[in-house]
BALUMPA-68293 format. One record per residue: z, x, y of N, C-alpha, C in turn. Coordinates in steps of 0.1 Angstrom, whole numbers, plus 5000, padded with zeros to 4 digits. Layout:
N
ZXYZXYZXY ...
//
This chain:
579
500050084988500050005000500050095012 499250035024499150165035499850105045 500150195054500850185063500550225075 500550115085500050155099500550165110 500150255119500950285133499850255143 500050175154499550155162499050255172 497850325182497350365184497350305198 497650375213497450305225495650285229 495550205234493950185240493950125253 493050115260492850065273492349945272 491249925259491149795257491549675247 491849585253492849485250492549365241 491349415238490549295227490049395217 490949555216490649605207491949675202 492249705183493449715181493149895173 493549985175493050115169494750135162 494250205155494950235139495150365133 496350425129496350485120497050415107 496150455097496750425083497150515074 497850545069498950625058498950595043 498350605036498750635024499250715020 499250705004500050824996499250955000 498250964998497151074996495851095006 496251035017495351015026495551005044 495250965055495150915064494050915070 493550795077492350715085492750685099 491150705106491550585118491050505118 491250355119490850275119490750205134 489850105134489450035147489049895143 490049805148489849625144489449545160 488049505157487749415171486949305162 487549185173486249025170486749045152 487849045146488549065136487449145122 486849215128486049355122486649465122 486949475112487349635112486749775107 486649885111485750005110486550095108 486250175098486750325094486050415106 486550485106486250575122485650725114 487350785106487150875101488350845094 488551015083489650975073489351135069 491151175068491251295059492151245051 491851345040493051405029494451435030 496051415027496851435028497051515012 498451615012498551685002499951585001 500451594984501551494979502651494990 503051604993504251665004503451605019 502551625020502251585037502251425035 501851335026501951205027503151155026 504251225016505551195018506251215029 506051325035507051355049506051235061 504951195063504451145073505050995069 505250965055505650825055506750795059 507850945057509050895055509150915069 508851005077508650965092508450825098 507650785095507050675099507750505094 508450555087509750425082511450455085 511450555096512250575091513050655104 512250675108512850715130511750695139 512550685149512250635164512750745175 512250705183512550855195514250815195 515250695191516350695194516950735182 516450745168516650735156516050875151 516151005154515351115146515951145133 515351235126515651295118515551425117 516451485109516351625105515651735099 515751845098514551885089515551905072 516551935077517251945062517651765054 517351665066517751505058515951505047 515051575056513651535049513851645037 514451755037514051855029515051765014 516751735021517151665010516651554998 516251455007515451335005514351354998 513451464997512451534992512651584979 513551664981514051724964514951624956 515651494964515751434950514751324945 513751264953512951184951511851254942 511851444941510951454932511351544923 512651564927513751704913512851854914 511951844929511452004931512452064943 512252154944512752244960511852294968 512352174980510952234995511652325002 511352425007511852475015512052465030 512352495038511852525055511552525061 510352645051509152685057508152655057 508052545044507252495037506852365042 508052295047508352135057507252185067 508252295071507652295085505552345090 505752415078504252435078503352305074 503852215066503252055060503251995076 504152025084504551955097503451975110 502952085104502452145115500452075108 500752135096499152095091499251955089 500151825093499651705099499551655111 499851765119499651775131498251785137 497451905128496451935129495251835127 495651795113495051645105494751555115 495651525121495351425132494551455141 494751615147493651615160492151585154 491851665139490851635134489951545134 491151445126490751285124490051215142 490851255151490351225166489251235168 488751385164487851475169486551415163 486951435150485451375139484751205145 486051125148485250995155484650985168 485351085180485151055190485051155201 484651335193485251425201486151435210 487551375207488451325220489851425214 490351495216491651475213492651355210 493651305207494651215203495351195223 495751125228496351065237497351115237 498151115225499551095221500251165211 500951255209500951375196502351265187 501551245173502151155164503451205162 503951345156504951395153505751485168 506551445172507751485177509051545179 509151675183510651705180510751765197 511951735202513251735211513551895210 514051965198514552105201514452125186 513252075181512852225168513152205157 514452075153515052025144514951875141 515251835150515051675149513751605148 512851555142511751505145511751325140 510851275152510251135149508751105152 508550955147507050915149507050855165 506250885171505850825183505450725184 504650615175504050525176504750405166 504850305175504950185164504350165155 504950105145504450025132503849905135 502249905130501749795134501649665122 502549595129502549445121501649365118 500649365102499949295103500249155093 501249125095501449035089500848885093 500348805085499448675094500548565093 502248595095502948535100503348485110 502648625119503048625132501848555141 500748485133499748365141500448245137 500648145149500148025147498847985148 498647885132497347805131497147715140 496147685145495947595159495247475149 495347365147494747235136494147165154 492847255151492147215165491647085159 490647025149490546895147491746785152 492946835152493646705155494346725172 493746805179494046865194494346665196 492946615200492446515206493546405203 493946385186494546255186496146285189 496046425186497446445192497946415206 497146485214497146455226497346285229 496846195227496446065226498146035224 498746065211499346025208500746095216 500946195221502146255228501846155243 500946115247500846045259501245915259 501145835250501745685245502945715244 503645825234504945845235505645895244 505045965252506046025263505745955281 504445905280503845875295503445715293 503845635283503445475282504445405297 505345445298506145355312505545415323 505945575323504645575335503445565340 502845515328501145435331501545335331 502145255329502745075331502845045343 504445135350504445155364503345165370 502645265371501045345382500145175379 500045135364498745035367499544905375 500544915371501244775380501544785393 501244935400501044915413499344935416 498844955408497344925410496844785413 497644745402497144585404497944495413 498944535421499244455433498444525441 498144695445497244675454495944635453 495144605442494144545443494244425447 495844335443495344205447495344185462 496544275471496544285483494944335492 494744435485492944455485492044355488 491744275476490944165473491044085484 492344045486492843915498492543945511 492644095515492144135530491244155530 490244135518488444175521488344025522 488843955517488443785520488943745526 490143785536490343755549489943795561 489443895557488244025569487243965567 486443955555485143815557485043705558 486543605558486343445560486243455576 488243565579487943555597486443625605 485243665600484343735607483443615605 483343545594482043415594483043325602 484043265604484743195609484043185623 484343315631484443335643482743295646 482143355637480743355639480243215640 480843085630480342985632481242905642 482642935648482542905657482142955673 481243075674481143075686479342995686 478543025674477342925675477742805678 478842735673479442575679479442575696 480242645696480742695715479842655722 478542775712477642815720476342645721 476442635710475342515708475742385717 477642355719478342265729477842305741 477242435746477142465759476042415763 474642425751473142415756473142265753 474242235747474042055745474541985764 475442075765475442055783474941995791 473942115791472942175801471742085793 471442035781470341995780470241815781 471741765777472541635785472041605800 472641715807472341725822471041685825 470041735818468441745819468441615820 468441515804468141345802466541345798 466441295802464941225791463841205807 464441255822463241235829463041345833 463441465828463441575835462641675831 461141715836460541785826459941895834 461241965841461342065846461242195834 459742235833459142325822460242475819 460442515834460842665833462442635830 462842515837464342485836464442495819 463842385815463842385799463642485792 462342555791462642685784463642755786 464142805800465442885800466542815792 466542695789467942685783467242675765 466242675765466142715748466342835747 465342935754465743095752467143095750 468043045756469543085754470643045745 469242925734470042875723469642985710 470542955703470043055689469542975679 468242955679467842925663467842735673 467942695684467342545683466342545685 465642455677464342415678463442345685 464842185690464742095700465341995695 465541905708466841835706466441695708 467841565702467141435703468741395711 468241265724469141255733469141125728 470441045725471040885721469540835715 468840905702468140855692466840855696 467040875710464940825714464540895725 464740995730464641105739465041275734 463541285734462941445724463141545734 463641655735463741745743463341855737 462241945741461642045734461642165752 460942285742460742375759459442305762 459142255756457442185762457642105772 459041985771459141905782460241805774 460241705777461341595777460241425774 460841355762459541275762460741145757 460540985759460440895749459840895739 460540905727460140885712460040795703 458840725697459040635689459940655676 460440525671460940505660460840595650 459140565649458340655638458440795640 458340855650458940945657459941045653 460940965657462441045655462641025644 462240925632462540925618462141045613 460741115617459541215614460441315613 461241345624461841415634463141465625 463741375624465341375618464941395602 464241385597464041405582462841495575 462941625583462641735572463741825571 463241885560464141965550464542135558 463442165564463542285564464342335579 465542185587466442175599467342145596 468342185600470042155599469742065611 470541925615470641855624472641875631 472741925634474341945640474241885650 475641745650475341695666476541675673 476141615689477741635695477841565704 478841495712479241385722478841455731 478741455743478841475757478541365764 479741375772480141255781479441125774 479941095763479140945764477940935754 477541045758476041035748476141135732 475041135728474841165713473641255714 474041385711472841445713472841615701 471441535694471141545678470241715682 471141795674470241955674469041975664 468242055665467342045653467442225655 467842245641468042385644467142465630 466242605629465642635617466642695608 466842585595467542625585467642775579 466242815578466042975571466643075582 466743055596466843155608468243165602 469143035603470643045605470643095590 470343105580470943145561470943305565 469343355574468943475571470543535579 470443475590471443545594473043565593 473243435584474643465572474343525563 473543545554473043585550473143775545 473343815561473043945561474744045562 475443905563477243945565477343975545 477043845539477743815528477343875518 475843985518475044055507476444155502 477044205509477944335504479144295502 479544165502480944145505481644045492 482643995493483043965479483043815486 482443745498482543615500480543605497 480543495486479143525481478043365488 478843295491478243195495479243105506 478943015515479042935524478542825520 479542675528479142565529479742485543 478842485554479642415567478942265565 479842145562479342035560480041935574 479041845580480241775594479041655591 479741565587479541405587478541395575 479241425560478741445552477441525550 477341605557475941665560476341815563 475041915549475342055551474642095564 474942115574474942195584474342325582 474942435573474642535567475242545557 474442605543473842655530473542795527 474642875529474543005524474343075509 474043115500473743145486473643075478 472843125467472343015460473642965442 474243055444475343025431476943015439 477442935445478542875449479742935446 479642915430480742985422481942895423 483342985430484642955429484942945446 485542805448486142785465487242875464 486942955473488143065480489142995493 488742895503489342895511488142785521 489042685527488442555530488942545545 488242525554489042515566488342415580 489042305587487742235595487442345608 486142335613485842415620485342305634 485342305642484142195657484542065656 484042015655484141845656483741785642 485041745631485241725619483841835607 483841935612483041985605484142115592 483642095582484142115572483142295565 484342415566483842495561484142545546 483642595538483942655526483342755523 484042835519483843005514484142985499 483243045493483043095473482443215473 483343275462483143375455482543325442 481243365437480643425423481343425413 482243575414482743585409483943675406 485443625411486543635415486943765406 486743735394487243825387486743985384 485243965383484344105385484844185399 484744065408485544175422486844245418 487544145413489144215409488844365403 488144345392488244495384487444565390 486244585398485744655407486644765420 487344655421487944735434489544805422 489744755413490744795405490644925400 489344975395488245045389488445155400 487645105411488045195423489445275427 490245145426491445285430492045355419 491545305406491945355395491245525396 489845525401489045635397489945725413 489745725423490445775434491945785427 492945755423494345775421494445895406 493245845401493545945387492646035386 491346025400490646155395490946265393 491646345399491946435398493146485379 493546395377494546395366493246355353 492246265357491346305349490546395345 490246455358489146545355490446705353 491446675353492346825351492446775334 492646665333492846625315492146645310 490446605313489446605304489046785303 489446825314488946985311490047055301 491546995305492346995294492447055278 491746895279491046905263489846965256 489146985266488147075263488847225261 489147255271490247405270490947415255 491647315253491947295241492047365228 490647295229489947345213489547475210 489847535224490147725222491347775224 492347665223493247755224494247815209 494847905209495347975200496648005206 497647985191499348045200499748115194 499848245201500148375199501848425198 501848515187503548525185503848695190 504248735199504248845209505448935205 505949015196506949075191508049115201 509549095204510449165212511249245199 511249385203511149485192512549545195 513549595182514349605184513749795181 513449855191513049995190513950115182 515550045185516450165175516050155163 516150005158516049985145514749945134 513649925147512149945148512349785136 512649685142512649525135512649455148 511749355147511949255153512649155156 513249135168514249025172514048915171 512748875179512448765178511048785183 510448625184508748625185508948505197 507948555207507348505218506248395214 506048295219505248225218504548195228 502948225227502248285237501148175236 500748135247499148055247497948105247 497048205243496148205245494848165242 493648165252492348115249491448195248 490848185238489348225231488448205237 487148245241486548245243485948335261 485248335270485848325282486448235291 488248285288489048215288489148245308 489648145317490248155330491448235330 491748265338493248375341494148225339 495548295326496148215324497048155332 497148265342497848245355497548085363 496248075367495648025368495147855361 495447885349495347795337496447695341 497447765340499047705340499447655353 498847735365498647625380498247485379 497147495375496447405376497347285363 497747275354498747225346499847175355 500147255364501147225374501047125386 499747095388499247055398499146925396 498346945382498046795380498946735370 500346765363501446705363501346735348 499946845337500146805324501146955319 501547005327502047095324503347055312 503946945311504946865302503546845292 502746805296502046735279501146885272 501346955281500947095271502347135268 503547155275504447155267504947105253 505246935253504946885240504446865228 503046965234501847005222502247085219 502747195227502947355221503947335212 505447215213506747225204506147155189 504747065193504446995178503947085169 503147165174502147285173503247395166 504147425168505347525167506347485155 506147335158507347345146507347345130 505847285128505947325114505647485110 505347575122505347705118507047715116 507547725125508947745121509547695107 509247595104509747525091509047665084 508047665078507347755075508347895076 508647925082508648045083510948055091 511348025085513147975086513748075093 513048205089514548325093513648415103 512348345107511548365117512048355131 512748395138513448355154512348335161 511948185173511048225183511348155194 510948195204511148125220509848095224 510547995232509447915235509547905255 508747895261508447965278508947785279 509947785290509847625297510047645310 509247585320509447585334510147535343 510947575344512147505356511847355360 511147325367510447155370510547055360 509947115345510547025334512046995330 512747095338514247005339514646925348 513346935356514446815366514446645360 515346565366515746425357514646365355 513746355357512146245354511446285342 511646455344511246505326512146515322 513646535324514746575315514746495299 514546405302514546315284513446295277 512246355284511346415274511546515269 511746625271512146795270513146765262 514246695260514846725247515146655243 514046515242513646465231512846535221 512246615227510646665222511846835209 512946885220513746985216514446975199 514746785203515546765193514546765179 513546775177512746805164512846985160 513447055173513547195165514447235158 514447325151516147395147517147455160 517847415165518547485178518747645174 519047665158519247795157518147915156 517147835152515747905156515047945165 515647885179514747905194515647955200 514548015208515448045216514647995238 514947945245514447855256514647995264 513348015270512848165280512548035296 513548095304513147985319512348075325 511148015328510248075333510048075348 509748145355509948215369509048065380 509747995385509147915393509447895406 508447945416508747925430508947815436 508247675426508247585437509447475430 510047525432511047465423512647535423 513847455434515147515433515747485423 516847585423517747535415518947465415 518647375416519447295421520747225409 521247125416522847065403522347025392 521146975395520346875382519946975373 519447065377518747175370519747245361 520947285368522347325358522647305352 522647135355523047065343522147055332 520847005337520047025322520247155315 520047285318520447435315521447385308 522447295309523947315299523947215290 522747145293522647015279521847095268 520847185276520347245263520847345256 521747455263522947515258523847455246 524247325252524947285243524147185225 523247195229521847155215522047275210 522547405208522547505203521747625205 520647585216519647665215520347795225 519347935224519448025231518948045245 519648045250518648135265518448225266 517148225275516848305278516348365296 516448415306515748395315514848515315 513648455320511848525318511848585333 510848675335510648755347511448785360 513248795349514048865359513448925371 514148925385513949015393512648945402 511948805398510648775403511448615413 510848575421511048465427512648395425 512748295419514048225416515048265410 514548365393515048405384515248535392 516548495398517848685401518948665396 519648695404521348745402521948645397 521948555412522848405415522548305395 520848275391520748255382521348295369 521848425369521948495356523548455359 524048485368525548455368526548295363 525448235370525548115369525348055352 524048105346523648015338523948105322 524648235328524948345316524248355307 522848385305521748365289522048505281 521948455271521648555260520648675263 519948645269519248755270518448735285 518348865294517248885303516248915300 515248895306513748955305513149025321 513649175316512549205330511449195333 511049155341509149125349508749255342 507349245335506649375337506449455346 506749415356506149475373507249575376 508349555370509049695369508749765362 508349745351508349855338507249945336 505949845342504549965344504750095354 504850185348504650255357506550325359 507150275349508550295353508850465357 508050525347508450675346508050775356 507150735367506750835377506650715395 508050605388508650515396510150535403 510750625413512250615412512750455415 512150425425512050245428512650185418 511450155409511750065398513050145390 512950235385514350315381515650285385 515850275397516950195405517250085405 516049975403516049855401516649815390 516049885379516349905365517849925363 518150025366519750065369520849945371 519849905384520549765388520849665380 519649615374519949515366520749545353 520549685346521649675331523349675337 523049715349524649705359525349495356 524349475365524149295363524149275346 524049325337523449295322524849335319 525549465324526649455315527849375322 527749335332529049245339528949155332 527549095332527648935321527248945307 527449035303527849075288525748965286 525149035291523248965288522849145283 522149085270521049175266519949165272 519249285275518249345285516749335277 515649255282514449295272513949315283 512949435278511849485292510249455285 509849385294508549315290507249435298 506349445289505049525297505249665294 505949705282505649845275504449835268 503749945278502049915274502150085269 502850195277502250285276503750385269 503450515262504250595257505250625264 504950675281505350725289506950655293 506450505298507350435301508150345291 508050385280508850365263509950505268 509050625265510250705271511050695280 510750655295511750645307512650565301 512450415293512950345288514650365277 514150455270514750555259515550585262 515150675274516050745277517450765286 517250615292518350495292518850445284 518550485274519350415260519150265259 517850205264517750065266516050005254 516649975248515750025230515149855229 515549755234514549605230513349575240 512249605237511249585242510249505236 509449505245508249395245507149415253 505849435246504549475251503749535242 502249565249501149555242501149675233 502149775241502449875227502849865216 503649755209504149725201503649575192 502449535196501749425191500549495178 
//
């Protein structure tokens, strides 16, 4: 069985390897889960045993001796190594390795595998790389979709109850002021033609039946709208042509076609009958009601339509008398198609954005993969526990980025609840497996509080461990502590995530005592040719040991700053060096 040590690289979608056998060592190189022999030499029985037993067996905090290897050596094979003989095997797999570098890539090695301090003690420099396929979660992307469906009915059914039940009063309030903005706009309209048609009935009163003053008369038709000409107490025709006595046969002619509304009106005494063109007056209601949810008109005065606006009546909306016993009515078509139209409307405006962040959601989805991120106990080179990480396949957006937008549009809880469904039958699976799971401050405040641990209460409390994740827009406030102590008290672990960043300082750690810190990476890169960060560093195991919090430093990427690390005697880490 071979045995591997991880290898640093720059790139991050590639995993480089040394492998160890009895009788051998290789480099290997795993990308797009292909893997390629580089190169490979020969080990001699003694060089494979001292590099293995190296390699299982110390840490830059943990070395060993040359007389524990020489012991360990002669009874595992009942021969006698000598000294000089270690040390010369020590040196020719030293060599081995520049080799193996050289032959794949004329490069030298980065990093010199074997290590000694002062000549005696030696260890392996590089971690043991875990390839166990424990440490993936399976993503059951076929059931993304009904899952989703189905965490949303259970966790978000009252808050879509709520949202559509104030949809639908404001639609009805909606509906009612578009049909009060259109009844009062034809309203006014048909009464100021009344007004107006009382005024030219006046002035054309005034005239009488001997007056056939040409220019007088035309001017007062130009100033009617849509009359045609008019009939004075049954038998006096007033047109712009002139003013005449009308026979019987006449004004019957007169009074009975189809294509005039007849609207008429007292003045002083007399009766005087309008002839107005039906199609003028429709076209120009007509031109109100095309866009509007009032679809037709009916102004009826002495059993007689007056005006006849659209041709399907539908449903009476609202009845009202308008002039001298004249009778209006407004209908709608169709009451109910307006309702869901304008419902529809504010449905699409209130949720677009929560749509179009969900549907990309779910698309996002079906690439995503959750990743288990080792926090490494480096004395004893075992893992503490496993990070539970989101990532996406493909070309994925900056997760940064990802998780804003989650934040924005409120699903940041329903990816939550995916990620604990998604999580827990690994855990069943896998019992003496420890893992933490990232939760963001905002999910504890009281509106999410009883989904979050409802959703908690399906884990093992002794298996998780809860990492509060660094959130600016979000205090910490009494509610927030308290949720912190309801979940404390479920059994689970704390943790607080990117110490030293925005929310997550002092005041927090004091307050909320967790099991464990997590320094920001933004300290640790670069720790070793950092005094800054060094002091910071200082600072916080100062803060770590008052409140009795173990220290994990996140973003050991590189050898250098594993040493700075070390050499503080500060051994639980976490980063891409150790993945």
């Amino acid at each position: 069985m071979s045995l591997f040590l991880s290898l640093p690289t720059e790139k991050k979608d590639m995993v480089k390897l040394i492998s160890i056998g009895s009788n051998y060592i290789s480099l290997i190189e795993e990308k797009d889960n292909k893997t390629e022999l580089k190169s490979k030499t020969e080990l001699t029985d003694i060089e494979g045993y001292i590099l293995t037993l190296l390699a299982t067996s110390t840490s830059a905090t943990s070395p060993v001796n040359l007389e524990k290897i020489i012991t360990s050596y002669n009874q595992q094979t009942n021969t006698v190594l000598s000294l000089d003989t270690l040390k010369s095997n020590l040196s020719s797999i030293q060599h081995k390795i520049k080799q193996l570098h050289l032959s794949s890539s004329n490069t030298e090695p980065e990093v010199e595998l074997i290590k000694t301090e002062n000549g005696k003690d030696y260890f392996i420099t590089l971690p043991i790389y875990n390839n166990d396929n424990s440490v993936n979660i399976t993503n059951q992307r076929k059931a993304v979709i009904s899952t989703f469906y189905k965490l949303i009915v259970e966790n978000y059914k009252i808050a879509f109850l709520k949202r559509s039940l104030q949809l639908l009063c404001a639609t009805c309030l909606a509906l009612l002021a578009l049909y009060f903005a259109h009844i009062t706009i034809l309203s006014s309209m048909v009464k100021e033609y009344g007004q107006h048609s009382r005024l030219i009935a006046h002035q054309a009163s005034a005239v009488g039946c001997s007056y056939n003053n040409l220019t007088q008369l035309r001017r007062i038709f130009s100033g009617s709208r849509n009359a045609h000409s008019m009939l004075l107490n049954e038998t006096c025709l007033i047109s712009h042509d002139g003013s005449e006595i009308a026979s019987l046969e006449r004004v019957l002619t007169w009074k009975n076609n189809d294509a005039f509304v007849y609207p008429s009106f007292i003045i002083d005494g007399n009766e005087l009958i309008f002839r107005i063109n039906k199609e003028a007056i429709q076209s120009r209601y007509y031109q109100l009601i095309q866009y509007l949810p009032i679809d037709a008109i009916r102004l009826v005065r002495n059993n007689n339509d007056v005006v006849s606006v659209g041709e399907n009546p539908g449903i009476a909306i609202f009845t009202h008398q308008v002039n001298d016993k004249g009778q209006l009515t407004y209908y709608s078509a169709n009451p109910i198609k307006d309702f869901l139209l304008i419902f529809a409307a504010f449905a699409i405006i209130t949720y677009s954005r929560f749509l179009y962040c969900f549907g990309h959601y779910l698309m996002t989805a079906q690439r995503f993969k959750f990743k288990l991120e080792v926090v490494t106990n480096t004395k004893t080179r075992s893992p503490i526990f496993y990070e539970v990480l989101t990532n996406i396949s493909g070309n994925k957006p900056a997760l940064d980025l990802f998780f804003l937008q989650l934040r924005k549009s409120n699903l940041l809880m329903l990816h939550t609840l995916y990620l604990i469904e998604t999580v827990k039958d690994h855990a069943a699976a896998y019992p003496s497996q420890q893992l933490s799971l990232n939760i963001c401050p905002t999910l504890l405040a009281p509106r999410h509080l009883t989904t979050l641990l409802s959703a908690l209460n399906k884990l093992n409390p002794g298996q998780f461990i809860i990492e509060l994740t660094e959130s600016s827009a979000i205090e910490y406030s009494k509610d927030i502590y308290t949720a912190i102590a309801k979940i404390q008290s479920m059994g689970f672990t704390i943790a607080v995530d990117d110490f030293g960043m925005g929310n997550n300082n002092i005041d927090l750690v004091r307050r909320v005592k967790p099991t464990y810190v997590k320094v920001d990476k933004s300290f640790v890169i670069g720790l070793h040719r950092s005094p800054e960060s060094q002091s910071i560093v200082k600072n916080i195991l100062a803060l770590a040991n008052e409140t009795d919090t173990k220290v994990i430093f996140e973003g050991v990427e590189c050898i250098k700053d594993q040493g700075a690390l070390l050499s503080l005697n500060e051994v639980i880490h976490q980063g891409y060096l150790y993945q």
